[in-house]
C-alpha positions in Angstrom: 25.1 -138.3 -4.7 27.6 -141.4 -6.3 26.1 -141.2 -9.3 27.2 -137.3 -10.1 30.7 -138.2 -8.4 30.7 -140.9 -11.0 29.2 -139.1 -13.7 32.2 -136.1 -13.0 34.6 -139.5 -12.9 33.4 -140.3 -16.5 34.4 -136.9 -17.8 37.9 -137.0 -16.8 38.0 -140.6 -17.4 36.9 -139.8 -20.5 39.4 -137.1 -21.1 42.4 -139.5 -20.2 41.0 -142.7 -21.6 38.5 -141.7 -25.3 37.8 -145.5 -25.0 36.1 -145.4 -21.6 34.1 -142.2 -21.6 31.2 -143.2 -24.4 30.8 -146.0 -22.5 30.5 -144.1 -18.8 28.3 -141.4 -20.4 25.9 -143.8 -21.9 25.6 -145.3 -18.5 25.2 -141.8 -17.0 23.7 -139.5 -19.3 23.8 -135.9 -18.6 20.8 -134.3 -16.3 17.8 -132.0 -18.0 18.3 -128.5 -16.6 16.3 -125.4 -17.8 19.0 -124.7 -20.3 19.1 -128.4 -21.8 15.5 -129.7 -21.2 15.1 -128.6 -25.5 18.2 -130.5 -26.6 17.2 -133.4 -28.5 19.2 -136.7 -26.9 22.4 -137.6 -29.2 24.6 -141.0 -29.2 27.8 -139.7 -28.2 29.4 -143.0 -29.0 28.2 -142.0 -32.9 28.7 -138.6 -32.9 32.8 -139.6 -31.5 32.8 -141.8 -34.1 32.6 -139.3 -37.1 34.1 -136.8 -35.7 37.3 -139.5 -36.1 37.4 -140.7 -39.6 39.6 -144.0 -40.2 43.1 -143.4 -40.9 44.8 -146.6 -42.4 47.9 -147.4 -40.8 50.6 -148.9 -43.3 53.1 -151.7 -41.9 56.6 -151.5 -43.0 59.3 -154.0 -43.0 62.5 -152.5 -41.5 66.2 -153.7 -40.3 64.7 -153.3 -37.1 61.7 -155.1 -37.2 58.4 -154.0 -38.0 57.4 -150.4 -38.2 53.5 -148.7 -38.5 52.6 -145.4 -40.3 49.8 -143.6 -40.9 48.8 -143.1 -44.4 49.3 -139.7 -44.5 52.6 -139.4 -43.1 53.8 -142.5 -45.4 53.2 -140.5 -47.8 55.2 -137.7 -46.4 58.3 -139.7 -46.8 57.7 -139.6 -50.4 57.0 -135.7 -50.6 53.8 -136.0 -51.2 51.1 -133.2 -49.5 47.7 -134.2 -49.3 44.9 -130.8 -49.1 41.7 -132.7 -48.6 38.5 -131.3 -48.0 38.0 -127.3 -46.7 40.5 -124.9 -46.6 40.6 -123.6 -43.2 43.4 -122.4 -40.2 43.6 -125.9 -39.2 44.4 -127.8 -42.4 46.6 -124.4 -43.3 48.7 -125.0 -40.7 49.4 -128.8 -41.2 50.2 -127.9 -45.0 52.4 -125.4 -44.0 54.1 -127.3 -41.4 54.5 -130.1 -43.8 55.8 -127.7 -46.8 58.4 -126.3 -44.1 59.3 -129.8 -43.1 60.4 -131.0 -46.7 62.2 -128.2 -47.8 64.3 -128.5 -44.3 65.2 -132.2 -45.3 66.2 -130.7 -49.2 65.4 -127.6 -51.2 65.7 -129.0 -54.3 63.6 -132.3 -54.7 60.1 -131.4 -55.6 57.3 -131.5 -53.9 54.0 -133.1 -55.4 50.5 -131.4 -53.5 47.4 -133.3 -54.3 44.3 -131.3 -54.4 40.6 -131.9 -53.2 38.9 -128.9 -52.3 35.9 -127.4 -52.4 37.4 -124.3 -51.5 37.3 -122.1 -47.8 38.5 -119.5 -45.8 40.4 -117.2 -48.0 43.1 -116.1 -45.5 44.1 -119.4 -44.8 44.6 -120.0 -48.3 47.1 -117.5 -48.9 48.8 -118.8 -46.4 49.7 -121.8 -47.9 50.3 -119.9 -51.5 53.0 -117.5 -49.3 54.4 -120.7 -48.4 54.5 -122.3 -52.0 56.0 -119.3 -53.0 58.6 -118.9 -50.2 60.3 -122.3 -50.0 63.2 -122.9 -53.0 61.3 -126.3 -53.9 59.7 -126.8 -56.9 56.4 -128.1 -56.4 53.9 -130.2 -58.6 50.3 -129.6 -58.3 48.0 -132.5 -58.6 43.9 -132.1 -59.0 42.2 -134.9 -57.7 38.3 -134.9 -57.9 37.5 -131.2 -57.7 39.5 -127.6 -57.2 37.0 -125.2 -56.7 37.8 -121.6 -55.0 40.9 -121.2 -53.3 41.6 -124.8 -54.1 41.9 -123.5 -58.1 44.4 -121.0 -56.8 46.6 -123.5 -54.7 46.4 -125.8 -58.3 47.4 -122.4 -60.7 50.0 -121.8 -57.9 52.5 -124.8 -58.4 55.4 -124.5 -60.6 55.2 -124.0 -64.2 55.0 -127.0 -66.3 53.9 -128.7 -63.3 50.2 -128.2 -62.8 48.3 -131.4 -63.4 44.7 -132.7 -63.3 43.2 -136.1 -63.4 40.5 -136.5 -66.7 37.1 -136.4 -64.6 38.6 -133.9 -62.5 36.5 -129.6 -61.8 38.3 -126.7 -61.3 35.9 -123.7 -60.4 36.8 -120.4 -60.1 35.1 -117.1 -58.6 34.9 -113.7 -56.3 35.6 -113.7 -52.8 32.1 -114.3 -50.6 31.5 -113.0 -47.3 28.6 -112.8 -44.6 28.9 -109.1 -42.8 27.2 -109.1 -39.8 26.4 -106.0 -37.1 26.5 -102.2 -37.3 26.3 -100.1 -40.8 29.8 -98.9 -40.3 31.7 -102.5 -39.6 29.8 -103.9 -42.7 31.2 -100.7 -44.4 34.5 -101.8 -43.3 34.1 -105.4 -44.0 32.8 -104.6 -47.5 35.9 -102.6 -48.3 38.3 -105.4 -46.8 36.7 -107.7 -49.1 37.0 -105.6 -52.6 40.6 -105.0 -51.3 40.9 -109.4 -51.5 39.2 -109.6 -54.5 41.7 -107.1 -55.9 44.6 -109.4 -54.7 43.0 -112.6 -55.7 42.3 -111.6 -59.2 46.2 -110.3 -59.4 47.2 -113.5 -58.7 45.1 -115.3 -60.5 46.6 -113.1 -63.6 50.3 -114.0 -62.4 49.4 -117.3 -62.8 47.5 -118.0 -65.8 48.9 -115.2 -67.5 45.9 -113.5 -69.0 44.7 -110.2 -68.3 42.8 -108.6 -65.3 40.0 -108.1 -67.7 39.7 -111.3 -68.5 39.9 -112.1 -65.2 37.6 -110.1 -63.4 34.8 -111.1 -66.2 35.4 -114.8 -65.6 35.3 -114.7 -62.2 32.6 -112.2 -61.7 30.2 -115.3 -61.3 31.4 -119.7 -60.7 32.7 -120.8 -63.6 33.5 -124.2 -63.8 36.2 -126.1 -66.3 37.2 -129.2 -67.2 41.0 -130.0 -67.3 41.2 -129.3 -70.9 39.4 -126.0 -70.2 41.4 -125.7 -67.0 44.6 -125.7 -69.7 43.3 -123.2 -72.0 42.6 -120.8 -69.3 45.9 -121.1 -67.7 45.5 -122.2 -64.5 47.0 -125.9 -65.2 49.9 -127.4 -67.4 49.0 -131.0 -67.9 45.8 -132.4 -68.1 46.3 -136.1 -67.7 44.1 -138.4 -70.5 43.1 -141.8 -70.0 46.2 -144.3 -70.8 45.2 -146.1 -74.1 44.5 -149.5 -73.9 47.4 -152.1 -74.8 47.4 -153.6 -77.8 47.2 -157.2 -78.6 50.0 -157.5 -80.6 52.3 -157.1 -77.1 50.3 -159.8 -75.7 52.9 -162.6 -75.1 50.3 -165.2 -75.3 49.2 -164.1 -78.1 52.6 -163.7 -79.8 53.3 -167.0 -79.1 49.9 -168.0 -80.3 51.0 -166.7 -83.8 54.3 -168.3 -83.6 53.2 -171.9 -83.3 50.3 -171.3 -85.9 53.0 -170.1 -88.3 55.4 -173.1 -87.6 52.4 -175.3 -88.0 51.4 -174.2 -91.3 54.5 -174.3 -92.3 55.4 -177.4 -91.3 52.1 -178.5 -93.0 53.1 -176.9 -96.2 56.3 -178.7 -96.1 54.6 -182.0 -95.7 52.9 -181.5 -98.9 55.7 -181.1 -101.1 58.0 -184.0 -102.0 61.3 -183.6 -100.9 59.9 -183.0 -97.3 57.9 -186.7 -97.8 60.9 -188.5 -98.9 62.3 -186.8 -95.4 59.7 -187.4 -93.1 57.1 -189.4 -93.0 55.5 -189.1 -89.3 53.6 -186.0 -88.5 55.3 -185.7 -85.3 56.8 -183.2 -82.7 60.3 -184.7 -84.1 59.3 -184.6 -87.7 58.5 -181.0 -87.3 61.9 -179.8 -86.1 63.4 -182.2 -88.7 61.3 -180.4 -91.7 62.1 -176.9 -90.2 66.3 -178.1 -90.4 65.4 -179.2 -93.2 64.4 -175.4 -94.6 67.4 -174.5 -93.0 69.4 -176.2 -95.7 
């Protein structure tokens, strides 16, 4: 009997302490019943493991000492929304808290979103658009690997003049999907909830990137996918960010200073070939160079 008792001990232990239970159930692994006896065995010390991603933590001087952040919320104190991943009621709700959380603190400053999305549940993405366009703060739109379904609607939806996209960046655009499931009337149902969303989507998709519903409904009638510059044509972004061009090496200081002493050099050599700079100077030194360059100062 102790090792159930223990086993039931592991489980709340593992509850209170997330440390402690991997370790207790390896020790006592579950028992095969008639409903379990087909599951294949898993690691539950792995499977914990990337179910928790690493968050870095940043460390921040202070007049009180040390304080730790994580990333994410350091980068809340600089207005700055991160949508990563699928769009679903979880992540909705964190961007939505965070959008209602700066514009308490000011309605004014902007707001910069950065986008990474493959797309996802289209309810929860309106939610967040509602959002962006309910709070008074302007907000700037970022695209950041990929934009693809509702993600290219949160990127058309920023403020004008303030949609960007990185150079090697995707946007993708298309209809609504859906899996209905069950009797011939609720698919019926389902089916005409879903033309009623591609209806909405496709008027705010022409809001947005002002063109036509014509124009929209035949680019979206199948994925399309666009570059930024594409992207920019099309409306649905402001700004496509290029590559910065590399420096050149005239603002080098080095090399500026490279050219400098080559030029006071052959000068200096120039002067030691001509007669009154002879009857000067005679050593070729450090000292005789500043005395010839006086001397072209006269």
């Amino acid at each position: 009997m102790w090792p159930k008792i223990l086993l039931r001990g592991g489980r709340v232990a593992a509850g209170l302490c997330p440390a402690l239970g991997p370790r207790l159930a390896a020790r006592f692994p579950p028992q095969r019943t008639p409903e379990n006896r087909l599951a294949p065995q898993r690691n539950l010390h792995a499977t914990a493991a990337r179910a928790l991603p690493l968050i870095p933590i940043v460390v921040e001087q202070t007049g009180r000492g040390e304080r730790a952040y994580d990333i994410y919320s350091r980068l809340l104190r600089e207005r700055i929304v991160c949508v990563m991943g699928p769009i679903d009621d979880s992540v909705a709700s964190l961007v939505i808290a965070q959008l209602l959380f700066l514009q308490s603190e000011s309605n004014k400053k902007p707001i910069h979103m950065y986008i990474n999305s493959p797309g996802g549940v289209v309810t929860s993405g309106l939610a967040i658009y509602d959002t962006m366009q309910y709070i008074l703060n302007p907000i700037c739109t970022w695209c950041v690997g990929q934009a693809a379904s509702m993600g290219s609607l949160l990127l058309a939806a920023g403020t004008p003049g303030m949609r960007h996209s990185l150079p090697n960046s995707r946007i993708m655009i298309h209809q609504p999907s859906g899996g209905a499931r069950g009797q011939a009337t609720d698919i019926a149902i389902q089916a005409e909830e879903i033309m009623k969303l591609k209806k909405q989507l496709y008027s705010i998709y022409a809001k947005h990137t002002k063109q036509s519903l014509q124009v929209i409904e035949s680019a979206m009638e199948r994925d399309r996918y666009m570059s930024p510059m594409e992207a920019q044509e099309f409306g649905i972004l402001d700004k496509p960010l290029l590559p910065a061009p590399a420096p050149s090496l005239w603002h080098l200081p080095w090399l500026t200073c490279a050219f400098t002493l080559t030029f006071i050099l052959s000068r200096a050599k120039s002067l030691h070939d001509t007669p009154e700079a002879t009857t000067y100077c005679e050593e070729d030194t450090e000292v005789s160079v500043l005395k010839k360059l006086t001397f072209l100062g006269k």
